[in-house]
matplotlib code that plots the C-alpha trace (Angstrom):
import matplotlib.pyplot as plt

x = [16.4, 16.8, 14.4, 12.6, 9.0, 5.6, 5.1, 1.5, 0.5, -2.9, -4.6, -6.6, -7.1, -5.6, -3.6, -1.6, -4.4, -5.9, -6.5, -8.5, -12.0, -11.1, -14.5, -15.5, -12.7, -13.2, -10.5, -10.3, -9.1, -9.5, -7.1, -7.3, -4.4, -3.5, -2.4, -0.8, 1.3, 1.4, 3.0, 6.2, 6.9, 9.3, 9.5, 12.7, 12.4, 12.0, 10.2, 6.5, 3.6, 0.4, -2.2, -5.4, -7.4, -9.4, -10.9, -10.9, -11.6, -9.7, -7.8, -10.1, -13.0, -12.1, -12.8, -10.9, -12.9, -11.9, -8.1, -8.5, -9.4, -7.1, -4.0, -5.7, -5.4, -1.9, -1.1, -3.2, -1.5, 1.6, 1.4, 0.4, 3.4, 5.0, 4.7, 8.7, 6.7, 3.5, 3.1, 0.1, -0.8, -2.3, -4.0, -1.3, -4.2, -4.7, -2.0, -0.2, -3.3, -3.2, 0.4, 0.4, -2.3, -0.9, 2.2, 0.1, -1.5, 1.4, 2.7, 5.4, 8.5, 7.5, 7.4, 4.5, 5.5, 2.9, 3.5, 1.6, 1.5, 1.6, 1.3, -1.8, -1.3, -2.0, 0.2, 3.6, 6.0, 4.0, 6.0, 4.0, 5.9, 9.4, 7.6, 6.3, 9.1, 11.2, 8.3, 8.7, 12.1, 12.1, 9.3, 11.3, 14.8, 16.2, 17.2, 14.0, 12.5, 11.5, 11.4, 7.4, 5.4, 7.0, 6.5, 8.3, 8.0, 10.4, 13.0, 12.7, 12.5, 10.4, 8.9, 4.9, 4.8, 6.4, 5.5, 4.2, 3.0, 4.5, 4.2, 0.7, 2.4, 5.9, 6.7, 8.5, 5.9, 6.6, 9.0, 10.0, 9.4, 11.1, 14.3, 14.4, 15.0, 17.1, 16.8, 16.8, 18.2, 18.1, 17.3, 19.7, 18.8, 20.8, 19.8, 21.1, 23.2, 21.2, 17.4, 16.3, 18.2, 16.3, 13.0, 11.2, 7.8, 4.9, 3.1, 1.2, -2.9, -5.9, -6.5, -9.8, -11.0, -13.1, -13.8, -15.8, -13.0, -12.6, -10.3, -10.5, -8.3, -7.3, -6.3, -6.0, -9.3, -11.1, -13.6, -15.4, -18.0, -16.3, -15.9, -19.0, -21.2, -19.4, -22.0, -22.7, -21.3, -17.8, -15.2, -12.2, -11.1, -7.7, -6.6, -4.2, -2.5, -1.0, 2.1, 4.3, 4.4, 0.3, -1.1, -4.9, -6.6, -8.0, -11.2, -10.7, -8.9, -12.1, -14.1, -10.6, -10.5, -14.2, -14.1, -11.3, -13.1, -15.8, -13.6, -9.9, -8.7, -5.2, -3.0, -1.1, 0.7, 0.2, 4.2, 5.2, 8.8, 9.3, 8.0, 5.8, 6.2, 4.8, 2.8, 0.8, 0.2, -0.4, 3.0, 3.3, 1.9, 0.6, -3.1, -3.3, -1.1, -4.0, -6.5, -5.2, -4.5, -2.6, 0.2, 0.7, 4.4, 6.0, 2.7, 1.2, -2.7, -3.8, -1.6, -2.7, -6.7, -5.9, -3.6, -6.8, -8.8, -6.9, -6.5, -10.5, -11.2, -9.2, -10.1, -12.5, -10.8, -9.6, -6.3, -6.3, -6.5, -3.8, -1.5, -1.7, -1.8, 1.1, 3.4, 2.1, 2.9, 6.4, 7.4, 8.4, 10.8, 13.7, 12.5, 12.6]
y = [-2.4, -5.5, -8.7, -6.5, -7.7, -6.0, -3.1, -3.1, 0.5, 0.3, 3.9, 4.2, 8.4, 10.2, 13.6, 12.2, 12.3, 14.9, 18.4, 21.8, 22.4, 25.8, 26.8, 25.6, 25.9, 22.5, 19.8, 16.0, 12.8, 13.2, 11.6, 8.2, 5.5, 5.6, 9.5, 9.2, 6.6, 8.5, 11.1, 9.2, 8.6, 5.8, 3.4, 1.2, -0.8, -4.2, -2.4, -2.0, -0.4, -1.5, 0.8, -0.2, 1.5, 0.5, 3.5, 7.1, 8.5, 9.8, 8.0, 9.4, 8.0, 4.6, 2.1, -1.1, -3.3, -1.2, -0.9, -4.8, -5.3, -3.3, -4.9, -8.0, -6.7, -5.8, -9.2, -10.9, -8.8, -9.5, -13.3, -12.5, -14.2, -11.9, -9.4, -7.1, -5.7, -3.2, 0.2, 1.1, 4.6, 6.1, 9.3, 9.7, 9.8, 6.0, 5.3, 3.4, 1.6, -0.3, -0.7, -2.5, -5.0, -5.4, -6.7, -9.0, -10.7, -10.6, -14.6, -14.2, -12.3, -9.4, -6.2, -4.5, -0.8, 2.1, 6.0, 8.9, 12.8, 15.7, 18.1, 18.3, 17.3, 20.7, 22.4, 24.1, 21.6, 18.0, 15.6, 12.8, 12.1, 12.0, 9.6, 8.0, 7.2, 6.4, 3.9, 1.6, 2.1, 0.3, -2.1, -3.2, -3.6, -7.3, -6.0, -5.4, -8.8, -10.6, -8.5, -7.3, -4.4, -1.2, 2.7, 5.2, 8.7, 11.6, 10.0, 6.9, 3.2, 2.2, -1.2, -1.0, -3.0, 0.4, 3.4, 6.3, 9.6, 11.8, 15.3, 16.8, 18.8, 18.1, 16.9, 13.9, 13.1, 9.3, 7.8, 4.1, 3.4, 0.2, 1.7, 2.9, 0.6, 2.9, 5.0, 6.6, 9.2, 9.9, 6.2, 4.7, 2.8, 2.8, 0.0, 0.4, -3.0, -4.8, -3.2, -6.5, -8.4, -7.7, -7.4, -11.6, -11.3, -13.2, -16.0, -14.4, -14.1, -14.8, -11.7, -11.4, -9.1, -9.2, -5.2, -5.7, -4.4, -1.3, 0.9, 2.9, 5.2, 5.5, 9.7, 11.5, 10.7, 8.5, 6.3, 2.7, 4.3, 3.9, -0.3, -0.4, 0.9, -1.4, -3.2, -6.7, -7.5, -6.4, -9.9, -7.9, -4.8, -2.6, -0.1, 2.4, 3.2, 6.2, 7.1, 4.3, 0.4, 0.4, 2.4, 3.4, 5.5, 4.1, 4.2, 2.4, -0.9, -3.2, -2.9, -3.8, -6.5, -7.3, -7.0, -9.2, -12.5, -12.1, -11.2, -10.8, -7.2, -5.7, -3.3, -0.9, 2.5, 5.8, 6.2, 5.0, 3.3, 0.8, -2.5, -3.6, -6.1, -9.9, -9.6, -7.0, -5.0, -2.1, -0.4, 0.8, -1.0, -3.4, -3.5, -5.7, -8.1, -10.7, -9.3, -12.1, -9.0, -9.2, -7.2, -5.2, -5.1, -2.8, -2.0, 1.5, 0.7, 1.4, -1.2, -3.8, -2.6, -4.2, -7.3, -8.1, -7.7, -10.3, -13.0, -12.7, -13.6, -16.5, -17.9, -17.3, -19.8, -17.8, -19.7, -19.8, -15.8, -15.5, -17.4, -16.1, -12.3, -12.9, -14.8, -12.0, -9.0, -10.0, -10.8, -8.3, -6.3, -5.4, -4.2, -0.4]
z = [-24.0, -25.5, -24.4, -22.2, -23.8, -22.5, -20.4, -19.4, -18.0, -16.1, -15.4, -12.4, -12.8, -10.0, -10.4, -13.1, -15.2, -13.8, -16.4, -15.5, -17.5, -18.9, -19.1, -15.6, -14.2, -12.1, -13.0, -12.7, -14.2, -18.4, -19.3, -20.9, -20.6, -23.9, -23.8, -20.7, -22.8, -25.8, -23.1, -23.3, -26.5, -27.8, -25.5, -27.5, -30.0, -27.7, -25.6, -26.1, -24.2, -23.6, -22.2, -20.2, -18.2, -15.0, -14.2, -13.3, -10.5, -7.9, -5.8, -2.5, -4.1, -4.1, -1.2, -0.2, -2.5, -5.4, -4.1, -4.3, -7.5, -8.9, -7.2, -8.3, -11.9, -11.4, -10.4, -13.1, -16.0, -14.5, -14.6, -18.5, -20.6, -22.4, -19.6, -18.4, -15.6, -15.1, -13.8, -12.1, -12.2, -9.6, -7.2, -4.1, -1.5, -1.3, -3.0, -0.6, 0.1, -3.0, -3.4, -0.3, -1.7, -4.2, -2.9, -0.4, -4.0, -6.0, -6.5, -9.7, -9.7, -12.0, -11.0, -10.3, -9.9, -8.3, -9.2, -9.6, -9.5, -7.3, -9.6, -12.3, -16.2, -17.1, -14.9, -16.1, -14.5, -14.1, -12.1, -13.8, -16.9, -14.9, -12.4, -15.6, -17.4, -14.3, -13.1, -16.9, -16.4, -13.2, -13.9, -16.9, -15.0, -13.7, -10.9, -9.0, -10.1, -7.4, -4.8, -4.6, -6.0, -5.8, -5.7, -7.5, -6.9, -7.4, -8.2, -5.3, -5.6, -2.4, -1.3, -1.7, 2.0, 3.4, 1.6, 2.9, 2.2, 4.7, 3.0, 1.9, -1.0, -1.7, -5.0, -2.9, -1.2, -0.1, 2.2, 3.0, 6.4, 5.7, 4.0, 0.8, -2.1, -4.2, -6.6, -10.0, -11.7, -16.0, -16.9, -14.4, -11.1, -8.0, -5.5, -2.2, -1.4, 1.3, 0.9, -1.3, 0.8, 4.1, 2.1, 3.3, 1.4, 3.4, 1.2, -1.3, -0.9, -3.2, -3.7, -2.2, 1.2, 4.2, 4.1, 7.6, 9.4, 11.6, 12.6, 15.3, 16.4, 19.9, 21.2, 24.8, 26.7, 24.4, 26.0, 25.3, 22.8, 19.1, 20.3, 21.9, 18.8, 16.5, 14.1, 14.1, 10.7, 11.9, 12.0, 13.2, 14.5, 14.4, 17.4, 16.5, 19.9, 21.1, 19.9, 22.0, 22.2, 22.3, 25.3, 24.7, 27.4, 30.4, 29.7, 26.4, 27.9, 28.9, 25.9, 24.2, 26.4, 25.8, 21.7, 21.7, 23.4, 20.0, 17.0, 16.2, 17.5, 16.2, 18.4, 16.1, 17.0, 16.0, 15.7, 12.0, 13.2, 15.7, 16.1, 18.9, 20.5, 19.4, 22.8, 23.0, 26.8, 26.6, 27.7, 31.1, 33.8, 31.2, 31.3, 27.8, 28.7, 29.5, 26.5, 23.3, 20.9, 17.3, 17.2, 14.1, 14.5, 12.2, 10.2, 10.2, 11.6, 7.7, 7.1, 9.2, 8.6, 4.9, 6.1, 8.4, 5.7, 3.8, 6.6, 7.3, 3.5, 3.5, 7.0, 9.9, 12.4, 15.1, 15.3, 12.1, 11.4, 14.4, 13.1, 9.1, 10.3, 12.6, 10.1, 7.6, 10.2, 10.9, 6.7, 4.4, 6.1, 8.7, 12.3, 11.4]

ax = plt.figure().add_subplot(projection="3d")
ax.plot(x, y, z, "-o")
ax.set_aspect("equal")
plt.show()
């Protein structure tokens, strides 16, 4: 791999590095970065590895402020000179999560490439090493400069701004909701000829949160209550609809309607594809229509619960946070 400089590998924990305690019999995250890259041996000879880790835990355990410092830490080491690209690795459950922050912070061109595990360390097939070595592979390739941060997983190259973990289990676990990337298969990477192409990355962010958000999510029957008990130290609020162009439940609408006249409320859908619309009423009959909602667009609510999260760190105008989510919402992707 000639010229190819610095991989920097950043552990996290996660199934990856996850082993069984033979005399327990409990297992977690042992271990460190540096065996996890001792795991895949010669990298090339102008291509070196350099472990780090930023903690261990699994990925459950970690909350938003965590998941944003360690996209900020991806950025950061990839702005180090020197730097081909860095692969964070990382537990599945949040994955996503973090991915996706880290493409909303990432301001240089190299990548920054997410992957992970299904299957334990210890176990007799682990996927991590293939996800491993495909993952430097990637982060080290031309071709996927400048287009974001990035997950690779079972063989897939998938944009961080649309991953998703769609199967509990399976050893391919993610999907693009955006349209996979490409792929790769024994070293070699496949990009698929107009994914980059559609890919229009919002303006990068600090890399700071608001984590006063909630998220509330809107099912059959629901009532005012989960809007009504919010706390005081709340600055903005995400509805995941029903599985449509944003219907809630009756009962729901006024105290929508209310929250939204005190702090900036998004409408999201349950449904992962589709975009709603940039006005947001509600579907049939319309009751929203008048109620100054967000739309989420093509984000999943999770999604938009961290983009929120974002905007509110950097602003608390309320035309201001309209207008930066909005332009952020609509970036980074092709209507699905």
């Amino acid at each position: 791999m000639p010229g190819r400089g610095v991989i920097k590998l950043l552990a996290t924990g996660g199934t990856i590095a996850t082993t069984t305690d033979l005399a327990t019999g409990r297992s977690g995250p042992s271990l460190s970065a540096g065996a996890l890259a001792a795991g895949l041996g010669a990298a090339g000879d102008d291509l070196e590895l350099v472990a780090e880790e930023l903690t261990n835990s699994p990925s459950w355990a970690l909350g938003p402020e965590q998941m944003a410092g360690i996209a900020r830490a991806a950025r950061d080491a990839a702005r180090q000179p020197g730097v081909r690209g860095v692969v964070v690795m990382h537990g599945t459950t949040t994955l996503e999560y973090t991915a996706f922050l880290a493409d909303l912070f990432l301001d240089v061109d190299t990548p920054v490439v997410f992957t992970g595990a299904m299957r334990r360390a210890d176990d007799a097939d682990p996927d991590g090493p293939r996800n491993l070595r495909d993952a430097v592979q990637v982060a080290a390739s031309d071709e996927v400069r400048g287009v974001g941060a990035l997950v690779v997983f079972a063989g897939r190259i998938l944009h961080a701004s649309g991953a998703w973990k769609a199967r509990r289990i399976d050893l391919d676990a993610f999907v693009d909701l955006r349209g996979q990337l490409g792929q790769i298969s024994n070293g070699l990477i496949d990009l698929a000829p107009t994914s980059a192409a559609v890919h229009r990355r919002p303006e990068p962010f600090a890399g700071q949160i608001d984590p006063n958000v909630a998220l509330i999510k809107a099912v059959p029957g629901m009532g005012a209550w989960p809007l009504a008990v919010l706390p005081e130290e709340i600055r903005g609020a995400v509805v995941e609809a029903l599985p449509g162009v944003g219907g809630i439940p009756p009962g729901m609408v006024q105290a929508v309607v209310e929250a939204a006249q005190r702090i900036p409320v998004v409408l999201a859908s349950r449904a992962p594809y589709g975009r709603l619309p940039e006005t947001s009423t509600g579907g049939t009959g319309e009751p929203l229509r008048d109620a100054r909602l967000l739309s989420a667009g093509s984000l999943t609510a999770e999604q938009a619960y961290l983009l929120l999260m974002a905007v509110l760190a950097e602003t608390g105008s309320s035309g201001e946070v309209a207008a930066r989510f909005v332009t952020a919402a609509q970036s980074g992707a092709s209507p699905r």
